[in-house]
KEKE-768754 format. One record per residue (C-alpha): residue in three letters; x, y, z. Coordinates in nm, 3 decimals, padded with zeros to 5 digits, always signed. Layout:
! residues N
 res       u       v       w
 ALA       X       Y       Z
...
! end
This chain:
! residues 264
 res       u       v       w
 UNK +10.928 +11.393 +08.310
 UNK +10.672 +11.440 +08.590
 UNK +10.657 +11.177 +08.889
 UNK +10.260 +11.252 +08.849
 UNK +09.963 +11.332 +08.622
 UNK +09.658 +11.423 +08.651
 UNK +09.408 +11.239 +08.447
 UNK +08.977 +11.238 +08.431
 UNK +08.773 +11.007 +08.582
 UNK +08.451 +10.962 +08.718
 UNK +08.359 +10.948 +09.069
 UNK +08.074 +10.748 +09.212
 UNK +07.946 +10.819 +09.567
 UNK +07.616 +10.677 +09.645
 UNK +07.525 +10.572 +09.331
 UNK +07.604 +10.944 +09.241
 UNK +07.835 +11.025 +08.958
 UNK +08.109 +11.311 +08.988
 UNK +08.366 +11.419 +08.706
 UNK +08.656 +11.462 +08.911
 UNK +09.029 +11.509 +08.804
 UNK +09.308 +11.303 +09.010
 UNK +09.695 +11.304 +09.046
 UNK +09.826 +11.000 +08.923
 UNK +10.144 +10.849 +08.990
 UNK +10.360 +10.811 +08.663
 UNK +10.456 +10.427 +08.621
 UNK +10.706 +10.374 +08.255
 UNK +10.956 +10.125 +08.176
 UNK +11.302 +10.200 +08.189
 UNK +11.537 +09.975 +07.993
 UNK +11.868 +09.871 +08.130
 UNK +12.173 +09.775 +07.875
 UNK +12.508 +09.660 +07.972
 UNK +12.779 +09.740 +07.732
 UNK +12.543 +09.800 +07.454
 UNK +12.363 +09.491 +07.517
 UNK +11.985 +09.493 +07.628
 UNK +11.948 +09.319 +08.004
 UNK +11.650 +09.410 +08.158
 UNK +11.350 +09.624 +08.156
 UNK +11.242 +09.799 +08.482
 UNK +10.935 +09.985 +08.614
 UNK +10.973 +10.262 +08.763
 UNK +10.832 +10.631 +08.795
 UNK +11.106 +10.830 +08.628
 UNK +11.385 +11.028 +08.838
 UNK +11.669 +10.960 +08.978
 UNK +11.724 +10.683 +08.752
 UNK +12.123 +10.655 +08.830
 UNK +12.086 +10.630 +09.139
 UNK +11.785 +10.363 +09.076
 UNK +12.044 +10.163 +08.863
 UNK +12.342 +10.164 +09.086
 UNK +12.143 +10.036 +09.399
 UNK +11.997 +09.797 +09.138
 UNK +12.299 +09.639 +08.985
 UNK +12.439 +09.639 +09.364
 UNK +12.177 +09.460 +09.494
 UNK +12.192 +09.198 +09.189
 UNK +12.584 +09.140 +09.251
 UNK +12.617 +09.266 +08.898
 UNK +12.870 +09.583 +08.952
 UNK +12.969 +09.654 +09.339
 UNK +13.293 +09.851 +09.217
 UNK +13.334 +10.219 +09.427
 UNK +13.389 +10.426 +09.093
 UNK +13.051 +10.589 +08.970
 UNK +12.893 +10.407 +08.660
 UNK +12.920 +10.535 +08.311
 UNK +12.553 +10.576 +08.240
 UNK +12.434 +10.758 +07.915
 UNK +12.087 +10.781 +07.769
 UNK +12.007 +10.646 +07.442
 UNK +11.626 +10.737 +07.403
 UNK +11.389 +10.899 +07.624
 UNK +11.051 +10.961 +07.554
 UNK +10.795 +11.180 +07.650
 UNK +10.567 +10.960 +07.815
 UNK +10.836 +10.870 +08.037
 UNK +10.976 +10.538 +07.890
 UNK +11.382 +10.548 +07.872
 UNK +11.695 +10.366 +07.713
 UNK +11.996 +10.345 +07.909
 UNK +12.318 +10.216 +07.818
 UNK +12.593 +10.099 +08.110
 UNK +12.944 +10.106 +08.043
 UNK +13.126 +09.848 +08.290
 UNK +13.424 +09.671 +08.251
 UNK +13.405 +09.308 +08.168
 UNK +13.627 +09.232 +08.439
 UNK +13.438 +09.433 +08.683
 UNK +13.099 +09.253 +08.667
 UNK +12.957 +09.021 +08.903
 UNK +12.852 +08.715 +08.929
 UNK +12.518 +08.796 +08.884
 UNK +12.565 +08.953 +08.548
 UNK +12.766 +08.587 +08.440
 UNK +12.492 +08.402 +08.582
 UNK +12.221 +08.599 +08.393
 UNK +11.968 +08.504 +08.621
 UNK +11.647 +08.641 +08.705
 UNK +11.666 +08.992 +08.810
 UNK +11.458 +08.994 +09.171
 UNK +11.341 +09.379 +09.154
 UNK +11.177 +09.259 +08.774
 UNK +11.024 +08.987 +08.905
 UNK +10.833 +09.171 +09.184
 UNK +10.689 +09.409 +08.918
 UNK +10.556 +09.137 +08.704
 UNK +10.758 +09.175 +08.405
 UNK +11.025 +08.887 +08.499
 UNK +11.214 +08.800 +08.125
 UNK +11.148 +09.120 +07.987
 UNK +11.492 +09.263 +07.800
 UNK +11.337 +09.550 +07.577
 UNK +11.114 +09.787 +07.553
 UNK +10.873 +09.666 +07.316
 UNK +10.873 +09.299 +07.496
 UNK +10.581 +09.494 +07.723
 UNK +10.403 +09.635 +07.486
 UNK +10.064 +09.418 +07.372
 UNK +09.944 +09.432 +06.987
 UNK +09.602 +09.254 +07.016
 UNK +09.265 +09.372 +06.914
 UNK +09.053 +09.547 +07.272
 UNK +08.845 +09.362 +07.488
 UNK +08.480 +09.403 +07.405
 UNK +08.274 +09.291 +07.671
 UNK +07.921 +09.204 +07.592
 UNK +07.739 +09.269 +07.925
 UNK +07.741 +09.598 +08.232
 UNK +07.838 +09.562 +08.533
 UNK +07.565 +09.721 +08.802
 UNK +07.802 +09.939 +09.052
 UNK +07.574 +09.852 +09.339
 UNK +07.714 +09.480 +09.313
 UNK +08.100 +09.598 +09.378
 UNK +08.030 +09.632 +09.750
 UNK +07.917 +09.326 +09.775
 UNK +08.203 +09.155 +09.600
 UNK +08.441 +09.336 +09.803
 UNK +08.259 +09.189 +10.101
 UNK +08.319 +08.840 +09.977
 UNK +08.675 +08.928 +09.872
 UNK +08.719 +09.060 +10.200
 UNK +08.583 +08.759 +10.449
 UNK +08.803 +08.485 +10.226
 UNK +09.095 +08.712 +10.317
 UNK +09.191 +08.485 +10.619
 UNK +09.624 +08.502 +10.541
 UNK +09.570 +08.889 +10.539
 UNK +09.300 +08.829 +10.886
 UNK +09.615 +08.678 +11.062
 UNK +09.917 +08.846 +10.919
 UNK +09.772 +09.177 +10.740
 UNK +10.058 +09.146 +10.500
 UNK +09.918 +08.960 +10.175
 UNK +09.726 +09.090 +09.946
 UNK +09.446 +08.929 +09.758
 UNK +09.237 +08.902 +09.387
 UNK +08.934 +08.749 +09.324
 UNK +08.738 +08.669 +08.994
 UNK +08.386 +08.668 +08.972
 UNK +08.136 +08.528 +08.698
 UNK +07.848 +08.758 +08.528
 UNK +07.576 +08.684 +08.790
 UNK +07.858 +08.808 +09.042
 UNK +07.945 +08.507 +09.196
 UNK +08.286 +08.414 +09.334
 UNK +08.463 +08.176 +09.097
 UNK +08.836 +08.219 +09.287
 UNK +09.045 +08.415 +09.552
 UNK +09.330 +08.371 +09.631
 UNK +09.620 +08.549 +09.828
 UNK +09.978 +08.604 +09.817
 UNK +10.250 +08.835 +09.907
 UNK +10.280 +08.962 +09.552
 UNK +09.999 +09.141 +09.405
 UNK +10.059 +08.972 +09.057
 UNK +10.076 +08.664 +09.219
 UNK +09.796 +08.672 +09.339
 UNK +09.615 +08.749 +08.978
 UNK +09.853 +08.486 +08.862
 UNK +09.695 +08.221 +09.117
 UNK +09.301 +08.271 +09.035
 UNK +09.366 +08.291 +08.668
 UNK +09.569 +07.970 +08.735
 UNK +09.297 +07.814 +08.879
 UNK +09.072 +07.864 +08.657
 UNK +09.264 +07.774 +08.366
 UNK +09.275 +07.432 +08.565
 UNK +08.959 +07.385 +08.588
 UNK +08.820 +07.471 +08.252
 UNK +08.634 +07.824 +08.435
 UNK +08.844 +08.067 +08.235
 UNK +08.582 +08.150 +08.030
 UNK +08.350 +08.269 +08.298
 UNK +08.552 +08.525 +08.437
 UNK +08.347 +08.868 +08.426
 UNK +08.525 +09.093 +08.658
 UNK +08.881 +09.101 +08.835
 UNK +08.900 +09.256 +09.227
 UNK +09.271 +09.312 +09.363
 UNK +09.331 +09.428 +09.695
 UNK +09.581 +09.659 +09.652
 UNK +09.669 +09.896 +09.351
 UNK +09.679 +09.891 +08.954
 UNK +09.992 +09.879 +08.757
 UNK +10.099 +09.770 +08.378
 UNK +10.119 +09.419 +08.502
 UNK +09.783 +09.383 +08.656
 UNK +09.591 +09.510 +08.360
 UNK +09.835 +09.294 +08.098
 UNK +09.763 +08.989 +08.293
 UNK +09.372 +09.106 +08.281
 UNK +09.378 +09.156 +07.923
 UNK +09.499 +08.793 +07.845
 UNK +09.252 +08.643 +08.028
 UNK +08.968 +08.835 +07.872
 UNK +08.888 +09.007 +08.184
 UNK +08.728 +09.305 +08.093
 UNK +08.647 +09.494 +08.408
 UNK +08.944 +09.532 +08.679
 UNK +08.819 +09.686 +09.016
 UNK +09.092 +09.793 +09.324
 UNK +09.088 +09.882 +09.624
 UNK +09.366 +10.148 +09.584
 UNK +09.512 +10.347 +09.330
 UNK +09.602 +10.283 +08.974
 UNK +09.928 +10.398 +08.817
 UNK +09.943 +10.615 +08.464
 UNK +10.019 +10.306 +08.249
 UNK +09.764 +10.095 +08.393
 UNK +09.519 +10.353 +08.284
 UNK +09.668 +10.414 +07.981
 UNK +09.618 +10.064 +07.882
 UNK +09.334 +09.995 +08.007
 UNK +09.201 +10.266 +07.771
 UNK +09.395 +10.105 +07.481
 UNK +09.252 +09.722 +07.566
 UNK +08.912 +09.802 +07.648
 UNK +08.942 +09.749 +07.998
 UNK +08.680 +09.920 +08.210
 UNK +08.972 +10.036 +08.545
 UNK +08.798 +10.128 +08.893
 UNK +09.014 +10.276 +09.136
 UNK +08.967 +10.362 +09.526
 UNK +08.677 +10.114 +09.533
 UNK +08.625 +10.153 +09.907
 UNK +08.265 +10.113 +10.068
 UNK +08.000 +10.324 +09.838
 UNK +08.288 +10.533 +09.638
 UNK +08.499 +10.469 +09.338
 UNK +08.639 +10.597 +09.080
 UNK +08.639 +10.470 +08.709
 UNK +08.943 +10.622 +08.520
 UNK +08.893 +10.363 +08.211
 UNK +08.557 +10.283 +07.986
 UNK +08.314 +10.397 +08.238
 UNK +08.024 +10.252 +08.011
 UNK +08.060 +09.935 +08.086
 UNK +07.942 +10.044 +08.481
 UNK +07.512 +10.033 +08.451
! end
């Protein structure tokens, strides 16, 4: 499986629109069982997925033996997603296996709880959003975004996501370490204050992956706009929810890889 892909999109430059083609980095879930049990579902961009589970289960006090691990593959798929099964004896595993507690790497992707495959996977009828979004008012979000930023003005090491109503007015930011928590906090907020149901367009600071867009998608955010890059599932769902993804939104130039007709 490739680390990358290259999929369409359409570039916007001063209000002038581009077909371009981009390399995309290849984000699929790799599923983790322990003596033919199911344990945990990872993120990852396939390759060197031994190595990825050793340092993993280390790290998690779940095997820290010296011997290499049994690993065998039960399923892989083409579009990168994998089945793994570990053999370890019962008397070699950790505490942190016993203690089944929350894996940390699984948690910083978003996906904390997950155990299979199909737990990420999201069988619900695509957003259809009713109104365009004018390109010409990203900027200006971004500008609001930006100036609210003030953990990231003193520490430039949080990242931020903001939600913004249909007359493009700042509902929420908020900032965290964690790009999901971030979304997590607005969408939070919101909820809180009976405003969920104003939300028009999502801006993150950072980039796009299968979280982000999930998270999106069950708030009935229909237009996701970042400041970086987005990763081949987020684009892939996207596509599948009806979730108009912008990528690279920097300044005058972006890049919609998902439903460009929702962008007037």
């Amino acid at each position: 499986m490739n680390r990358f892909l290259h999929y369409d999109g359409i570039q916007i430059n001063n209000q002038t629109r581009t077909q371009v083609t981009d390399g995309i980095v290849v984000e699929a879930g790799l599923q983790i069982n322990i003596n033919d049990e199911s344990y945990t579902v990872v993120m990852r961009t396939p390759g060197n997925d031994i190595e990825l589970i050793r340092g993993l289960l280390y790290a998690e006090d779940i095997y820290k033996g010296n011997k290499n691990l049994n690993v065998q593959v039960v399923e892989e798929k083409e579009n990168g997603f994998s089945i793994v099964n570990v053999t370890i004896p019962s008397k070699k595993l950790g505490k942190g296996y016993l203690n089944k507690r929350t894996l940390l790497s699984v948690s910083s992707c978003g996906i904390c709880g997950k155990q299979k495959l199909e737990d990420i996977e999201i069988k619900e009828a695509a957003l259809k959003n009713g109104q365009l979004l004018s390109a010409k008012y990203i900027k200006k979000m971004y500008q609001q975004m930006n100036a609210a930023q003030q953990t990231f003005q003193h520490t430039g090491g949080s990242h931020a996501a903001a939600i913004f109503d249909k007359q493009h007015q700042l509902l929420t930011i908020k900032e965290d370490i964690g790009r999901h928590n971030a979304v997590d906090k607005v969408v939070g907020q919101l909820i809180n204050d009976g405003k969920l149901q104003q939300s028009f367009c999502l801006l993150v600071s950072g980039r796009v992956s299968y979280e982000i867009i999930s998270k999106a998608f069950f708030a009935k955010i229909a237009i996701v706009i970042a400041v970086s890059a987005c990763s081949s599932l987020a684009i892939d769902y996207a596509k599948e929810l009806g979730i108009c993804l912008i990528g690279f939104s920097r300044g005058d130039k972006m890049t919609i890889y998902a439903n460009p007709s929702q962008i007037a």
